[in-house]
C-alpha positions as CSV (number, residue, x, y, z in Angstrom):
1,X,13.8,-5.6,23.8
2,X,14.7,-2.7,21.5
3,X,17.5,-4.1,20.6
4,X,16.0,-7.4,19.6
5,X,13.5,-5.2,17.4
6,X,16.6,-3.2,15.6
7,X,18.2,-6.7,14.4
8,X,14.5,-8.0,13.1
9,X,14.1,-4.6,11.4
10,X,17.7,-4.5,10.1
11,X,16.9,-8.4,8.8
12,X,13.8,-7.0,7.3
13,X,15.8,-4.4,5.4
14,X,18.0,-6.9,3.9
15,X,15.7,-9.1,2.4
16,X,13.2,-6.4,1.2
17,X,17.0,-4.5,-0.4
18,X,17.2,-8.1,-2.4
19,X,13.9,-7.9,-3.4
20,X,14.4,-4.1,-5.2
21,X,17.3,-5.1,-6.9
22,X,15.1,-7.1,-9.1
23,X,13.2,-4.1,-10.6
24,X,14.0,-3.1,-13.9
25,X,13.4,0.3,-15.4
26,X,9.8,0.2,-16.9
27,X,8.5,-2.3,-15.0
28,X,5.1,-2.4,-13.9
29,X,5.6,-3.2,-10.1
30,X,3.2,-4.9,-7.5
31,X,3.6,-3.0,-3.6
32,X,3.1,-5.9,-0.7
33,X,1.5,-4.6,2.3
34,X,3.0,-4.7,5.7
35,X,6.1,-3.9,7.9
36,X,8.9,-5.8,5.4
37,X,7.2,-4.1,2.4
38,X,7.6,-0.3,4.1
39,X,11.7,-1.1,3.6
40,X,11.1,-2.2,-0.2
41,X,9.1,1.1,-0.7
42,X,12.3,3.1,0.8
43,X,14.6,1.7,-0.9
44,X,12.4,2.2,-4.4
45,X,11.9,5.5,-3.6
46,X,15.9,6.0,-3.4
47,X,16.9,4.1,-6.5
48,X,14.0,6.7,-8.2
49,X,15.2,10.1,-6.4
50,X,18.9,8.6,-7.8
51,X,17.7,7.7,-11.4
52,X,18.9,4.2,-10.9
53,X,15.5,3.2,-12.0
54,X,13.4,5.3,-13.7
55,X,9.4,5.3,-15.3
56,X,8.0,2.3,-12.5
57,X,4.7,2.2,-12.3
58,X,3.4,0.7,-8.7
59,X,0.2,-1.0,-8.3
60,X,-0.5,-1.1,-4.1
61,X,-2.2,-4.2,-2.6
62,X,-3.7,-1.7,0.2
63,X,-4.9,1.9,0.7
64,X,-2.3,2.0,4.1
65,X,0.3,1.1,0.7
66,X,-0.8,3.3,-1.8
67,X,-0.5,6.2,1.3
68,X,2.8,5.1,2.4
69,X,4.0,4.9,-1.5
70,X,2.7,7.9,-2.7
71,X,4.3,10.1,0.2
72,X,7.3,8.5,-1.1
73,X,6.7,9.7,-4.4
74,X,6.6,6.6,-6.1
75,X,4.2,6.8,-9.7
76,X,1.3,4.3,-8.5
77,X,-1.3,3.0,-11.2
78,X,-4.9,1.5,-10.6
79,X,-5.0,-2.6,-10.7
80,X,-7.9,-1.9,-13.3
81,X,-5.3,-0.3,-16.1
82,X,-3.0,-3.3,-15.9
83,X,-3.7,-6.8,-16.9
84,X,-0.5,-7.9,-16.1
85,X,2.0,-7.3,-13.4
86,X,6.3,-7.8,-14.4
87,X,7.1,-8.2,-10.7
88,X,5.2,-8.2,-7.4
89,X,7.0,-7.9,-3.6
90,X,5.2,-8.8,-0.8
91,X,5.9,-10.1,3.1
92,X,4.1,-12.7,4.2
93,X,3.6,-14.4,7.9
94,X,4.5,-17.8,7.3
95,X,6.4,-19.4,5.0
96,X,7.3,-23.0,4.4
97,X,10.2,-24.8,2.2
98,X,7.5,-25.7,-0.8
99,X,7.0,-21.6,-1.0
100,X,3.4,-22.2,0.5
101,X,2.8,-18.8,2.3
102,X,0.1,-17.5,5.4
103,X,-1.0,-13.9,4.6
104,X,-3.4,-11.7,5.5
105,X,-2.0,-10.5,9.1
106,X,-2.5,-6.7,8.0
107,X,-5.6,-7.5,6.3
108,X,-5.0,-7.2,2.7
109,X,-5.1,-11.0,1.6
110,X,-7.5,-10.1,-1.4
111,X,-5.9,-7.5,-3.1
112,X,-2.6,-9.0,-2.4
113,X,-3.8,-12.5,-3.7
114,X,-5.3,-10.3,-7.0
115,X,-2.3,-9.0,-7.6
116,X,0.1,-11.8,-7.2
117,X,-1.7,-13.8,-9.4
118,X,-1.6,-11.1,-12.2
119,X,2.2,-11.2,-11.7
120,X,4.9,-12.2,-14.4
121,X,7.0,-13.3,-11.0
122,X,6.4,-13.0,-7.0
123,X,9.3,-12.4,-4.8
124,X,8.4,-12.8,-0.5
125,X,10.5,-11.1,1.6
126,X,10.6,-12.1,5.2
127,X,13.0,-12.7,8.1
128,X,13.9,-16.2,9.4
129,X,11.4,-16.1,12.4
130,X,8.6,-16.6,9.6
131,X,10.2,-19.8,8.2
132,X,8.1,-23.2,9.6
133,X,8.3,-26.9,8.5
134,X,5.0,-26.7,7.5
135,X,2.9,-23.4,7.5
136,X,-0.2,-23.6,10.2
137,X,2.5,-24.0,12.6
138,X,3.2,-20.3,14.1
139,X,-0.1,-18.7,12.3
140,X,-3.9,-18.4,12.0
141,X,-5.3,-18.5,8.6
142,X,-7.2,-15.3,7.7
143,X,-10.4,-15.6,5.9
144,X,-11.8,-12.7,4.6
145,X,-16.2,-12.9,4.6
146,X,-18.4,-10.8,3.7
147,X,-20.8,-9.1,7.0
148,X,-24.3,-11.3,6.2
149,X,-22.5,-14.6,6.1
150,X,-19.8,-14.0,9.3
151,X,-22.4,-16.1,12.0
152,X,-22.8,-19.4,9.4
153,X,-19.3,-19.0,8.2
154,X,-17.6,-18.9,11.5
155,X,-20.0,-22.0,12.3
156,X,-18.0,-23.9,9.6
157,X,-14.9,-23.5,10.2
158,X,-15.8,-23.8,14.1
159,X,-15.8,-27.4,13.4
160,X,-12.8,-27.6,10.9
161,X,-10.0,-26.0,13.5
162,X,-8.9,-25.6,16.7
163,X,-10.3,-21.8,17.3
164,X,-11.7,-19.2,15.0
165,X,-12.1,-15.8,16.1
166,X,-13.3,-12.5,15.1
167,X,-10.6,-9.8,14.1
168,X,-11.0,-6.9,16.5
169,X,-9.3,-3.7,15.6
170,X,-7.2,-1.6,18.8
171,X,-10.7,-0.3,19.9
172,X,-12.1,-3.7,20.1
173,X,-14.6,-3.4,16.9
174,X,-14.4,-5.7,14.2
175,X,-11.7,-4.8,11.8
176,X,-12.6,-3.6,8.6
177,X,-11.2,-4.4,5.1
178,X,-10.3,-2.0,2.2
179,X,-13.3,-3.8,0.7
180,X,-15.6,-3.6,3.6
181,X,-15.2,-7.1,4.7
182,X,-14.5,-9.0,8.2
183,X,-11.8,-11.3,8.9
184,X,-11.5,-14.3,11.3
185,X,-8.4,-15.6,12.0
186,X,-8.6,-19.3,12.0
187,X,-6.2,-21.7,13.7
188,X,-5.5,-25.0,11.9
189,X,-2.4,-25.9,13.0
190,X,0.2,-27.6,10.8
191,X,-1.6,-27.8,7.2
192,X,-0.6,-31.0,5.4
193,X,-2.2,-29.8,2.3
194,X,-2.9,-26.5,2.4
195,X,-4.0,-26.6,-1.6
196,X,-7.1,-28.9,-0.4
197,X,-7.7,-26.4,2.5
198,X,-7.7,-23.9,0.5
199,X,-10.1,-25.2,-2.2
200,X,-12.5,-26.4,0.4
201,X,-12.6,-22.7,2.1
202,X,-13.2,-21.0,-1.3
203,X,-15.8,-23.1,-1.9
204,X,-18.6,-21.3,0.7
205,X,-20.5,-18.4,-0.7
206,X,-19.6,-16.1,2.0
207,X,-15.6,-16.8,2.1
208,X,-14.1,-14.0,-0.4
209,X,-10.8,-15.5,0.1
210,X,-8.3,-16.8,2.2
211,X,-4.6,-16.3,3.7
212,X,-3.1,-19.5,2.0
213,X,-1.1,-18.6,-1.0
214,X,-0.4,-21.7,-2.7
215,X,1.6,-22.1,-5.9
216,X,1.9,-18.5,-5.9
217,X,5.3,-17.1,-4.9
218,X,8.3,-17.9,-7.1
219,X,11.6,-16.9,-4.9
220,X,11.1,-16.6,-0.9
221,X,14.1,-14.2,0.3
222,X,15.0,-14.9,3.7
223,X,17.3,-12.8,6.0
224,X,18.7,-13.9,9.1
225,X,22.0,-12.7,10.8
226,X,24.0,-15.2,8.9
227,X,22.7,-13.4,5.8
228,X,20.6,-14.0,3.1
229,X,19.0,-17.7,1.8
230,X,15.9,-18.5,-0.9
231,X,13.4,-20.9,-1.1
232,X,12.6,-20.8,-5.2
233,X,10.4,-22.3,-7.1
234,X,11.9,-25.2,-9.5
């Protein structure tokens, strides 16, 4: 098992490596969330400490990023000071061939979906376990709600797929966004059109948003042990 778990991390590493390469010095930079993104922030933090690039400014889609990046000693700005983003790197759990993505499996779909749409360009970096035919296929979508409507909202979509549940957190408590929201995790299985699905969810009042990132990403980098290959956005 451990060893299984070094090649996925090592795979991880690569991609998130390709990613980096793609900051410039004085770019404005979005930070993902989640275990690919902790390699990106490494590798950052070493092309800073080297002067390779020099005077970033990071904008972090979580509070467990903007941690993680400032012990790392990478400058980090505020989403409010910056209209617009050069470059945003982010994981995601699913990916499919038309760059359609399934995030939100750390919780951070809304400031990662803020962000990536206040990018110039969006660069995923995953490994090839996260590629499907069509996304819905390996992953639950995560809906973000606000607390008053979680009862009427998991009612809807109780009818819509195959089994919504309740995020619980490692104590068995509802987890807890950074914006003090709940997420259920909502299984549709293979999403045909994942920009009507997406449209329909974000139309209920008590949805904030949801884990399908649709016309968003413009390069997926994927790493596998026969090296690197990209889905990119014609």
């Amino acid at each position: 098992m451990g060893g299984i778990l070094n090649i996925k991390d090592d795979l991880k590493k690569l991609a998130a490596e390709t990613a980096v390469a793609e900051i410039k010095s004085g770019m404005i930079v979005g930070l993902g969330t989640g275990s690919t993104v902790k390699f990106a922030l490494e590798k950052i933090s070493d092309l800073l400490k080297m002067g390779t690039i020099k005077n970033i400014i990071g904008i972090p889609t979580s509070l467990a990023t903007e941690k993680h990046a400032g012990q790392l000693g990478i400058p980090l700005g505020k989403m409010e000071d910056y209209s617009r983003i050069d470059l945003t790197i982010d994981g995601a759990d699913e990916v499919d061939e038309e760059l359609n993505l399934i995030k939100g499996g750390g919780g951070a779909l809304l400031r990662e979906k803020i962000v990536a749409q206040a990018s110039k360009k969006v660069l995923i970096i995953v490994d090839d376990t996260k590629v499907s035919k069509r996304i819905g296929e390996k992953w639950a979508v995560p809906i973000e709600v606000i607390k008053f409507a979680l009862t009427s909202e998991m009612e809807f979509l109780s009818k819509r797929c195959t089994k919504v549940d309740l995020r619980l957190d490692e104590k068995s408590q509802p987890c807890i966004t950074d914006e003090g929201n709940f997420i259920l995790d909502a299984n549709f299985g293979r999403i045909e059109n994942p920009g009507k699905l997406s449209l329909e969810l974000n139309q209920r009042a008590g949805i904030v948003e949801n884990g399908l990132f649709v016309g968003i990403a413009d390069k997926v980098i994927i790493a596998s042990e026969n090296g690197i290959r990209e889905f990119t956005r014609l």
